[in-house]
KEKE-3310 file (N, C-alpha, C; in steps of 0.2 Angstrom, whole numbers, plus 5000, padded with zeros to 4 digits):
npx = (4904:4904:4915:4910:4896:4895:4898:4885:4878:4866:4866:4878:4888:4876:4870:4861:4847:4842:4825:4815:4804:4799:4802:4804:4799:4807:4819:4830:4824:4831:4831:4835:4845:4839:4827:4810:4813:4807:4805:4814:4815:4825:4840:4845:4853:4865:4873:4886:4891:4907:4911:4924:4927:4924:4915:4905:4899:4887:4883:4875:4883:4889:4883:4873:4875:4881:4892:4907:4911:4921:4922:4923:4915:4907:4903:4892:4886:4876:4872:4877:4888:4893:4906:4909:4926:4931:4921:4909:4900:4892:4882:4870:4864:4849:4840:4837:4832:4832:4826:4827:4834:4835:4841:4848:4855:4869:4877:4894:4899:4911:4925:4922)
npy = (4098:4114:4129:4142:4138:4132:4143:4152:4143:4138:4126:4127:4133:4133:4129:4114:4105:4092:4086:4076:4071:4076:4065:4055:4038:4039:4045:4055:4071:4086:4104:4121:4129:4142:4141:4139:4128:4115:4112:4100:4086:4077:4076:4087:4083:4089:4096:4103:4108:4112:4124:4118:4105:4100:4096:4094:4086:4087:4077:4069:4068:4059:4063:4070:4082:4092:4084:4088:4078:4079:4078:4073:4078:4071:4071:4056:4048:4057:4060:4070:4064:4062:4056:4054:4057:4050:4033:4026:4033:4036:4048:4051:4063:4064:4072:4088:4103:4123:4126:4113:4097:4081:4067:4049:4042:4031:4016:4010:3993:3987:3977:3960)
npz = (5194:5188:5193:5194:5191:5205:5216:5211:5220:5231:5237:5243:5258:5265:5280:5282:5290:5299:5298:5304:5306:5293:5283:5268:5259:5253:5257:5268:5275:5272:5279:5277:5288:5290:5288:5296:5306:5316:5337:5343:5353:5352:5345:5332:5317:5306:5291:5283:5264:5258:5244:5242:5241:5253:5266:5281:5293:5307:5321:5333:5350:5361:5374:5367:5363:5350:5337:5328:5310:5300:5281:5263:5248:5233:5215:5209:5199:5196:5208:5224:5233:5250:5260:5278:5285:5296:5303:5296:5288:5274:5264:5252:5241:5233:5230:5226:5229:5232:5244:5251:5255:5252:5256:5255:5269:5271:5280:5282:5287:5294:5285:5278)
capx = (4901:4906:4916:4904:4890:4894:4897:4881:4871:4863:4869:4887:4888:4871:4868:4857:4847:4837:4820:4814:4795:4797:4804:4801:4801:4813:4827:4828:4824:4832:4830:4840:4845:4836:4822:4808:4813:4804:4809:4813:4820:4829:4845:4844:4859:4866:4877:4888:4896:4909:4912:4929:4924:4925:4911:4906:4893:4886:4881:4875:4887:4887:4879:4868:4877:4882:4901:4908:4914:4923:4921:4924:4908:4909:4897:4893:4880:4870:4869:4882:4889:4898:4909:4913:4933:4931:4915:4908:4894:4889:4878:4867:4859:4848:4833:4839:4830:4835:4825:4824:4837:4833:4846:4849:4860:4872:4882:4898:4902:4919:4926:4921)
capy = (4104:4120:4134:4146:4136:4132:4150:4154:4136:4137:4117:4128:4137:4132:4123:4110:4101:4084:4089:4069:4075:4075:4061:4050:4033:4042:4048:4057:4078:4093:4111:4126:4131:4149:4140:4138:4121:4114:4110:4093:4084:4074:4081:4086:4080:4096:4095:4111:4106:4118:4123:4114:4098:4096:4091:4095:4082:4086:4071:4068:4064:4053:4068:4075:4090:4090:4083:4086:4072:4081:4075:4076:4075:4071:4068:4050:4045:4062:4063:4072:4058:4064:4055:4057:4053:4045:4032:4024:4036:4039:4051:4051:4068:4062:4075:4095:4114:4127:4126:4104:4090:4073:4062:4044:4036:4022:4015:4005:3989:3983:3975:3956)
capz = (5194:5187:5198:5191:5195:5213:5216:5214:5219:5239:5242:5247:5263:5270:5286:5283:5296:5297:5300:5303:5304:5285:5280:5266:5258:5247:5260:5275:5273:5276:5278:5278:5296:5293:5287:5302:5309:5322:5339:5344:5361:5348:5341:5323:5313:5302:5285:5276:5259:5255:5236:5238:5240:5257:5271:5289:5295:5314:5323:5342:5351:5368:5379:5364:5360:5340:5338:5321:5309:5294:5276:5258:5244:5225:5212:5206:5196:5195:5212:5225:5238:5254:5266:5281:5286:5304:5303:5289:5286:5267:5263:5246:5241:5227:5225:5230:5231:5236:5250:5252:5252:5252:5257:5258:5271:5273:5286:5281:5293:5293:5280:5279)
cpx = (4905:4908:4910:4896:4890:4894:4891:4876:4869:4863:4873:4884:4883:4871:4863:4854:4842:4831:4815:4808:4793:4801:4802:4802:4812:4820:4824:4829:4827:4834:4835:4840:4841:4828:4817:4808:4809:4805:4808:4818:4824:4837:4845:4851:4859:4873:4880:4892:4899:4912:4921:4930:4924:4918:4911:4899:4892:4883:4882:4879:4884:4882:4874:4869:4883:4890:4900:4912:4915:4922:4925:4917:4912:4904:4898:4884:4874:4869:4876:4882:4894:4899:4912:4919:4931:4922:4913:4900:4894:4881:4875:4865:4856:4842:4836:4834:4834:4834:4823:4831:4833:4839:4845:4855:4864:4877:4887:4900:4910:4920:4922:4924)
cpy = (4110:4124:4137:4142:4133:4137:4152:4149:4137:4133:4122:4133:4138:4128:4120:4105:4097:4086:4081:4068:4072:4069:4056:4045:4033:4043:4053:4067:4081:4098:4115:4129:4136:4148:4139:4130:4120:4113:4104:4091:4081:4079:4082:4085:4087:4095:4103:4106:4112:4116:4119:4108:4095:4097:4092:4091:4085:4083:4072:4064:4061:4057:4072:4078:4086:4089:4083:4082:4078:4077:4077:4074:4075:4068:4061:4049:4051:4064:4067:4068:4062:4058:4056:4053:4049:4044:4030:4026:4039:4042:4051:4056:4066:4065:4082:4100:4117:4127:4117:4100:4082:4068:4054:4040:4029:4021:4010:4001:3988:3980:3967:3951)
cpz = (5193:5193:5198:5192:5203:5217:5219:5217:5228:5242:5244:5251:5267:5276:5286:5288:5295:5300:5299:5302:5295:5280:5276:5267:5254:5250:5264:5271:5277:5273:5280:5285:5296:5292:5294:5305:5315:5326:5342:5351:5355:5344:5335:5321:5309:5297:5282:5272:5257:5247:5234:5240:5249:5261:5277:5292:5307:5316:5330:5345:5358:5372:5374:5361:5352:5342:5328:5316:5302:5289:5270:5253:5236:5221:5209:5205:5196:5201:5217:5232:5244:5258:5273:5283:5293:5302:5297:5287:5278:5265:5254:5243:5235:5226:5228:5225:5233:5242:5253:5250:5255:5252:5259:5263:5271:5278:5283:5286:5292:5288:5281:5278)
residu = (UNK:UNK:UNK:UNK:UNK:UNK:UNK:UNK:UNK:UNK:UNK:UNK:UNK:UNK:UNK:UNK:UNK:UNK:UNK:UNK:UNK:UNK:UNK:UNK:UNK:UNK:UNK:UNK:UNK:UNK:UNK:UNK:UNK:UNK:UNK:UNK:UNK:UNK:UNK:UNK:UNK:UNK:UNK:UNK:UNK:UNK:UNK:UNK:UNK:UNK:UNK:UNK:UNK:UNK:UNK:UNK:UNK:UNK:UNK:UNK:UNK:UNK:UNK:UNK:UNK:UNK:UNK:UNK:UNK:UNK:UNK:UNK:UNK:UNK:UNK:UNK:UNK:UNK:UNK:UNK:UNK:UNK:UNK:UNK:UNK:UNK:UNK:UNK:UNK:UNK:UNK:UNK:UNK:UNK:UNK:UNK:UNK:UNK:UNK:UNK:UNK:UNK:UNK:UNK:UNK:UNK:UNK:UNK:UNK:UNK:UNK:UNK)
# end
């Protein structure tokens, strides 16, 4: 992806958050924090990709409250994949809006 295009693009610098409500077959959804989310007892998961490739996943941690696992993201195969470094969490973003992503997750086990 272009400088010049990440500049202006709304994936960078948003807070993304998993809105489970709306989840397809397709990949789990999420809306932009300012957008109206709804409230939930469950904790929501929340993603920023920054334009220099790096990744901030927040995840529940033992007591609930968000913990954050750093990353780095890069495109492959058309879509834009993030990892995070601690955990073997792969993220997929395979349909985006400005106001919607659609992700699919993966969890890496241990080697075999």
């Amino acid at each position: 992806m272009s400088a010049k295009r990440a500049a202006r693009d709304r994936l960078f610098g948003t807070r993304w958050v998993h809105v489970f409500e709306e989840d397809t077959a397709e990949g789990a959804v999420y809306r932009a924090e300012d957008d109206a989310i709804p409230l939930a007892r469950r904790p929501r998961e929340r993603l920023e990709l920054g334009r220099d490739g790096s990744a901030h996943l927040f995840v529940p941690g033992p007591d609930d409250r968000l913990v954050e696992q750093p990353g780095t993201w890069h495109e492959e195969g058309g879509a834009l994949v993030v990892h995070a470094r601690e955990g073997g969490v792969v993220l997929r973003i395979v349909d985006r809006s400005p106001a919607r992503l659609v992700v699919q997750a993966h969890r890496r086990g241990p080697p075999r």
